[in-house]
N, C-alpha and C positions, 0 to 999 in steps of 0.2 A: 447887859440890860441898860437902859436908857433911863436915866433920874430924873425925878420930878420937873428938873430944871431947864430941861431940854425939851422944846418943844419944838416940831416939825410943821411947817405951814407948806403945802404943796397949792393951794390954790391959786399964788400970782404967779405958779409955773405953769399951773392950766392957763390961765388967761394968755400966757405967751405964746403957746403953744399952740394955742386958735387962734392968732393973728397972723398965723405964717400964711403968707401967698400961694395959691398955688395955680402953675399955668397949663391946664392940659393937652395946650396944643404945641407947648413946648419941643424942645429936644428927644426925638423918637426915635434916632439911629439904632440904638440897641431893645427895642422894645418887643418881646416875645424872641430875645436872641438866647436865654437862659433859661426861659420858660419850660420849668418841667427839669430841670438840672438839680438832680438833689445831690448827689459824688458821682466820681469817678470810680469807684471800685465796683458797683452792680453793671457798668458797664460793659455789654456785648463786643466790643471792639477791644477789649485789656485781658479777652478767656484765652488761655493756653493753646497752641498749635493741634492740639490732639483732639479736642473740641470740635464735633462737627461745625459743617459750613452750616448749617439751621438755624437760624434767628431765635435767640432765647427766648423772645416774647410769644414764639407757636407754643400749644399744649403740650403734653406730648404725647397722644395721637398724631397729631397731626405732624409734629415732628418725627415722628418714626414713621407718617406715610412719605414723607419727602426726601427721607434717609434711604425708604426702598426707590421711590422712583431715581431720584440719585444713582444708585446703586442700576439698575435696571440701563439706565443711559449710559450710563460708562459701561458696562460688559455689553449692549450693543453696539457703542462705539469700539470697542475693541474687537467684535466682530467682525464691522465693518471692515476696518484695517487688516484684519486676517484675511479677508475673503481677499481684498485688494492684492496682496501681498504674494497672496496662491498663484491667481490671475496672471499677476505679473512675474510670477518665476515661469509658470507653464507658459506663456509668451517669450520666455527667454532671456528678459529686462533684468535678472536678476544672476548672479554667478552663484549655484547653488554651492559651491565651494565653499561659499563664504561660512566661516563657524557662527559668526554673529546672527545671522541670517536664519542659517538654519536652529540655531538654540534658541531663536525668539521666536522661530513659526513653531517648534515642537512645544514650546512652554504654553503659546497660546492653546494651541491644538489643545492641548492635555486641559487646559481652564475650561475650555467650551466642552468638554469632552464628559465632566463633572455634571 
């Protein structure tokens, strides 16, 4: 605690304090470059690889409707490739010999097949 003898005067810091200049049409390179920067640790860009690709700022409805559409695109994409794949062995383009070949059109087959 602070004794009788001690006395604190903060008013010729206010008066200083109001005499500072100020120019607003100053220096503005960085101005709204931080804005909205509170840490780095809530940030979207530092979540773990196993984290869907879905923007954490979606609800999550709306994150689970985008995880199916997600989801919906890639195994029509991967249809698409299958059908290609077919196409192109029944054309001949392909050596059905191939073990590779054939264990990734039977894998597909079996996915679409579910």
């Amino acid at each position: 605690a602070l004794g009788p003898a001690v006395h604190l005067d903060f008013a010729e810091h206010r008066s200083q304090a109001a005499k500072i200049k100020v120019n607003p049409r100053g220096n503005l390179w960085a101005t709204g470059h931080f804005m909205g920067k509170k840490s780095v640790t809530g940030s979207p860009h530092l979540e773990s690889p196993q984290e869907p690709a879905v923007p954490v700022v979606f609800g999550p409805s709306l994150r689970a409707l985008l995880e199916d559409v997600m989801e919906l695109l890639t195994r029509e994409l991967l249809k698409i490739l299958l059908q290609e794949r077919l196409l192109d062995e029944n054309q001949g383009k392909y050596d059905l010999a191939d073990q590779e070949t054939g264990l990734l059109t039977k894998v597909l087959e079996k996915y679409f097949s579910t």
